[in-house]
C-alpha positions as CSV (number, residue, x, y, z in Angstrom):
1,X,0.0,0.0,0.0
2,X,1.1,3.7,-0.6
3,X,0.9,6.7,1.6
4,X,0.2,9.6,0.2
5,X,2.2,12.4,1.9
6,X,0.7,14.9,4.1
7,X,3.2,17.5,4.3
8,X,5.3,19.9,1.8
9,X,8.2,18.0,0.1
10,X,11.7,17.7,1.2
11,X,13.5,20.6,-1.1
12,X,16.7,19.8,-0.3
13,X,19.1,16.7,-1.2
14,X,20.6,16.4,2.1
15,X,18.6,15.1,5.0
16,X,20.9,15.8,7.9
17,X,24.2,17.4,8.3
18,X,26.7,17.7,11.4
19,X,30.0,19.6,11.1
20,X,32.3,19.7,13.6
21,X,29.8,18.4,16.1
22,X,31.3,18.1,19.7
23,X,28.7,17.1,22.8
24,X,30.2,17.6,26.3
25,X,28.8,16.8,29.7
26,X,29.2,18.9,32.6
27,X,31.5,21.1,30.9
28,X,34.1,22.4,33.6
29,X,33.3,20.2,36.2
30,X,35.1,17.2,37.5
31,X,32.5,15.1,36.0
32,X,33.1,16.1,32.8
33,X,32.4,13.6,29.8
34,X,33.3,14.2,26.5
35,X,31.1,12.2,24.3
36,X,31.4,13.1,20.8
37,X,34.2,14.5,19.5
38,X,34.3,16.4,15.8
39,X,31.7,14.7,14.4
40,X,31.3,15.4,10.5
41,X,28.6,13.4,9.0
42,X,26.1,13.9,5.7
43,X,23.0,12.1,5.1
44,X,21.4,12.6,1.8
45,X,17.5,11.9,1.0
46,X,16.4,8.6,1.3
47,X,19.5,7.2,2.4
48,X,19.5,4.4,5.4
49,X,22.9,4.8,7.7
50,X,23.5,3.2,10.4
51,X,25.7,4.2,13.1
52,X,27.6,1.0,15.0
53,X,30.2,0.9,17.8
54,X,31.3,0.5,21.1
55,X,28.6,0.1,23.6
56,X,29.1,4.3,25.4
57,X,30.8,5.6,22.1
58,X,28.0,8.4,21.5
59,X,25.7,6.7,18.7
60,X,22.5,7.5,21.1
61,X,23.9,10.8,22.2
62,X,24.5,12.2,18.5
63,X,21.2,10.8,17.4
64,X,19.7,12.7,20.1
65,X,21.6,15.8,19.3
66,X,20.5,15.7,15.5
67,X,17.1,15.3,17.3
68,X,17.3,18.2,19.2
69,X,17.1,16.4,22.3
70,X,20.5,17.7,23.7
71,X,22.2,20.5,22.2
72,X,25.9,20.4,20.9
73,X,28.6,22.0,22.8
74,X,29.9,22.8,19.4
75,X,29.8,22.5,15.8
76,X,26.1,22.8,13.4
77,X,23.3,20.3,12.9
78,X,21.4,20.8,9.9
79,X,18.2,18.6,9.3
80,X,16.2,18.7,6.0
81,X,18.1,22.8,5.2
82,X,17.1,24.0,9.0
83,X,18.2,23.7,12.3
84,X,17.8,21.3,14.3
85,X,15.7,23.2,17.0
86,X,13.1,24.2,13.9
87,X,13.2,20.6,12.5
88,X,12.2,19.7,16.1
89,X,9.7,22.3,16.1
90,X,8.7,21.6,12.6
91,X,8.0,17.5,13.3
92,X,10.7,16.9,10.2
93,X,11.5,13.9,11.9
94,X,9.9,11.2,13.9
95,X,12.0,9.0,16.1
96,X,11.5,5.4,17.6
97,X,13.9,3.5,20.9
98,X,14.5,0.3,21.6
99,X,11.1,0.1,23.8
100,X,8.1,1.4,21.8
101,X,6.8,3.7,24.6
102,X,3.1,3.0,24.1
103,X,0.6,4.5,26.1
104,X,-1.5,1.5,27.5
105,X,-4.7,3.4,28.1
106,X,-4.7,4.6,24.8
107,X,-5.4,1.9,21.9
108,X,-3.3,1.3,19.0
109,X,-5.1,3.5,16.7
110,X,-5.2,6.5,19.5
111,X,-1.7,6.2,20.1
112,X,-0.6,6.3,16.6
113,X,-3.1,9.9,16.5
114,X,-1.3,11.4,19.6
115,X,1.1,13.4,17.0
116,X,-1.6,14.4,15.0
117,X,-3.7,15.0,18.5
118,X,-1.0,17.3,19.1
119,X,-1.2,19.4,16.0
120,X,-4.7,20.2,16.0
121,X,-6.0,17.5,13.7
122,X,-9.7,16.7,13.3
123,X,-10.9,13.8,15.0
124,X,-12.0,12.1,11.6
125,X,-9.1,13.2,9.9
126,X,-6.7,11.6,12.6
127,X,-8.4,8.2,12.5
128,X,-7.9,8.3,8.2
129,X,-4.5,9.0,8.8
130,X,-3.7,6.3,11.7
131,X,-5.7,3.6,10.2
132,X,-4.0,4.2,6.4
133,X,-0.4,3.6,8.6
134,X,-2.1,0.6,10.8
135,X,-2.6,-1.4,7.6
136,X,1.2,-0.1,6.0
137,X,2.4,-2.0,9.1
138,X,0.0,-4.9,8.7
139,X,-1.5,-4.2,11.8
140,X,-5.3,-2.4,11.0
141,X,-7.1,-5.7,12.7
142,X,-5.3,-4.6,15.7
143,X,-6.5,-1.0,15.6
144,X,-8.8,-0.9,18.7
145,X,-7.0,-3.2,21.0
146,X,-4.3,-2.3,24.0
147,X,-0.6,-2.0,23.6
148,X,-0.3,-4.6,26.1
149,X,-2.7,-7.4,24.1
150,X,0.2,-7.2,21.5
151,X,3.8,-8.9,20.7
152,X,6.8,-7.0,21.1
153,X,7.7,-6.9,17.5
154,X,3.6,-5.9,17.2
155,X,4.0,-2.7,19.4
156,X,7.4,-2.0,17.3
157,X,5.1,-1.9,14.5
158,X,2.6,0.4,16.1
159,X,5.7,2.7,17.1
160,X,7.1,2.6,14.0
161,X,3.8,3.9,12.7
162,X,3.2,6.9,15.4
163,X,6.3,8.0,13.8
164,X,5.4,8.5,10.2
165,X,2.0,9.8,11.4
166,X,3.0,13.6,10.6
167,X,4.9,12.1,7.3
168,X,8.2,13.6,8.3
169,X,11.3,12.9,6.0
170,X,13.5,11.5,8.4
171,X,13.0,8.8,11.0
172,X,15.6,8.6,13.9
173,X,15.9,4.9,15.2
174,X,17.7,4.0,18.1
175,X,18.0,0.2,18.9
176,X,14.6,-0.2,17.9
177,X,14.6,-4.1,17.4
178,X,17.0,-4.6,19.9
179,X,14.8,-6.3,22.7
180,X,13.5,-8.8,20.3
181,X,14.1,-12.4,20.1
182,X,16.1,-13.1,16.7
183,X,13.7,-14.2,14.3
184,X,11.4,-11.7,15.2
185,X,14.2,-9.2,15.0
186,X,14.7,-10.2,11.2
187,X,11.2,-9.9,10.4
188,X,10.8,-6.3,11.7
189,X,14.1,-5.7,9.7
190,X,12.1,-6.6,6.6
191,X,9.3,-4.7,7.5
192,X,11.3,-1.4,8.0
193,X,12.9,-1.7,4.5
194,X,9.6,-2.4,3.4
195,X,8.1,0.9,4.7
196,X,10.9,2.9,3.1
197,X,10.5,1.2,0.0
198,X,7.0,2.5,0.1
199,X,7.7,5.9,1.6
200,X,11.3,6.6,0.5
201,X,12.7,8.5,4.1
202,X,15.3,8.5,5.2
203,X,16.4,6.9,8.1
204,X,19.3,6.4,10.7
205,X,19.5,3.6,13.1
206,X,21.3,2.7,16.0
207,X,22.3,-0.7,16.3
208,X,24.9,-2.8,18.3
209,X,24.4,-5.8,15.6
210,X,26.9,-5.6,12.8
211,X,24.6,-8.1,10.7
212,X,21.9,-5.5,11.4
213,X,23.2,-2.7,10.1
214,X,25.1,-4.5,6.7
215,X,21.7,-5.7,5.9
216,X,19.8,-3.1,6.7
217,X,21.8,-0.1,5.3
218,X,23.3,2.2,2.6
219,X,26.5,3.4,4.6
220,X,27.4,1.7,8.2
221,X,29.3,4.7,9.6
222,X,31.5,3.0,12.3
223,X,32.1,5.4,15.7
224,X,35.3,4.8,18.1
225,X,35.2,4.0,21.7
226,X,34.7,7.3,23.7
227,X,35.0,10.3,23.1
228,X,33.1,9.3,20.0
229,X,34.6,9.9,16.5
230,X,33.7,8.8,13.1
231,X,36.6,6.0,12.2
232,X,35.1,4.7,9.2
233,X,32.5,4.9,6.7
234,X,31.6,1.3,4.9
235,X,29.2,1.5,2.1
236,X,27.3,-1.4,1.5
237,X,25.5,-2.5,-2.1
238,X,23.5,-6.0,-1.6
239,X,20.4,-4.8,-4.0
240,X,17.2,-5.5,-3.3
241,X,17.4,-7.3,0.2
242,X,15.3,-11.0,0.5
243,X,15.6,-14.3,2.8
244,X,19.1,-15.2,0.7
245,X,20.9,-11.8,1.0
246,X,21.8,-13.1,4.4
247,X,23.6,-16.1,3.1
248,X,25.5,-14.3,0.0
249,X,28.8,-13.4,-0.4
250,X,28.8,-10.1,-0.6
251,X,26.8,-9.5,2.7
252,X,29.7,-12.1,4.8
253,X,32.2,-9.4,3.1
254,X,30.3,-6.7,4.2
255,X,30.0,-7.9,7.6
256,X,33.7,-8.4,8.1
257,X,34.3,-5.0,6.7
258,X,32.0,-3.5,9.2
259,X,34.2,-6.1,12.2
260,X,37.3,-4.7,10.7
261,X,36.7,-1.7,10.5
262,X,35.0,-1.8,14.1
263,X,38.8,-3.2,15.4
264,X,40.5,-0.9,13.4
265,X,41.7,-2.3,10.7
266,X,42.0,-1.6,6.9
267,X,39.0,-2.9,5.6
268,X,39.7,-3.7,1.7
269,X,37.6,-2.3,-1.3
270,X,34.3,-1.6,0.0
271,X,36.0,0.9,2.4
272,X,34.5,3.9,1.8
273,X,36.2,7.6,3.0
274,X,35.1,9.0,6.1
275,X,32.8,11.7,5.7
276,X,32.1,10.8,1.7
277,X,28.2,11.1,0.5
């Protein structure tokens, strides 16, 4: 099924852009952290990247700071041509975690609404909008039941749709599949390249799993051990993914690219430079 945008079209060929981002906590203070450390990173339109690295390396932190969540301590964040505090304020991007944060007095189709609750929609139009995204996600049966009546990879689903409810152009992702048992995991994997197949954002994603992110992405863009920096860029070309990409050469070379990479280690041809588009 298709969903017909709601909003104004992305103008611009660049979906997010960081230059010289640094984040520090508790500037000054003995406590002071330094998490991310001259970050330079561009995202173009529909592109999936995944960020992968040492567990505390910054991956949550600078998807947080592209979200506006935290602010750099220095260095600019550009999301779809504006800043990231307008892009915030804007709703050009919707964003889900590693637990889907359902409201369990609310029922799926309400809590897919709340975004559009929160901009003023019509009670009719919200309840188009939710149940068109319900059945992209293979879940409009479900509509009128609790979050708690559903499976784990279910409510993913319903998360995954409160996101696009505003149809913004990016979707921030941070470990979203990452509490799910493993066949469940690689079904929700083929649903999310399924929904941007069909809706064409762009997307980053969090993810510990280097299979994860070779299958699932574009570009894995590989961070060091704190203070977080960019090491590494690996671009990834598998085609159209299916139920043998996982069993092909090319991904097993990808993967170890990404493992190389990850230990710091020249990587061969699919190496790509850090900081290339």
């Amino acid at each position: 099924m298709s969903i017909e945008p709601t909003g104004e079209a992305t103008t611009t060929e660049v979906a997010v852009r960081a230059e010289g981002v640094w984040k520090v906590f508790n500037p000054g203070l003995a406590n002071e952290v330094t998490a991310l450390q001259e970050i330079d990173l561009t995202v173009t339109r529909g592109e999936f990247v995944s960020l992968i690295g040492p567990s505390g390396c910054g991956k949550s932190t600078l998807l947080r700071v592209i979200a506006d969540l935290t602010h750099a301590t220095q260095g600019a964040i550009q999301v779809a041509g504006m800043t990231a505090a307008q892009a915030r304020e804007d709703q050009r991007y919707g964003m889900a975690f590693q637990q889907a944060a359902l409201f369990d007095w609310r029922t799926v189709r309400r809590n897919v609404e709340l975004p559009l609750e929160l901009q003023g929609w019509s009670k009719d139009k919200r309840r188009v909008r939710a149940m068109e995204l319900l059945e992209m996600v293979q879940l409009a049966d479900f509509a009128e039941h609790r979050p708690w009546e559903l499976s784990g990879g279910m409510q993913q689903r319903v998360a995954i749709a409160r996101s696009l409810a505003v149809d913004p152009p990016l979707l921030l992702m941070d470990e979203p599949f990452g509490a799910l048992d493993e066949m469940t995991r690689e079904r929700m994997q083929n649903e999310l390249l399924r929904i941007r197949e069909e809706t064409g954002k762009s997307i980053i994603f969090v993810t510990h799993s280097i299979p994860e992110a070779v299958y699932l992405s574009d570009r894995v863009v590989v961070m060091s051990a704190r203070p977080g920096r960019i090491t590494d860029v690996i671009s990834v070309n598998l085609g159209q993914r299916n139920e043998d990409t996982r069993e092909a050469e090319v991904f097993f070379e990808s993967v170890t690219a990404v493992r190389e990479a990850l230990r710091g280690r020249t990587s061969g041809a699919v190496r790509s430079r850090v900081g290339e588009v």
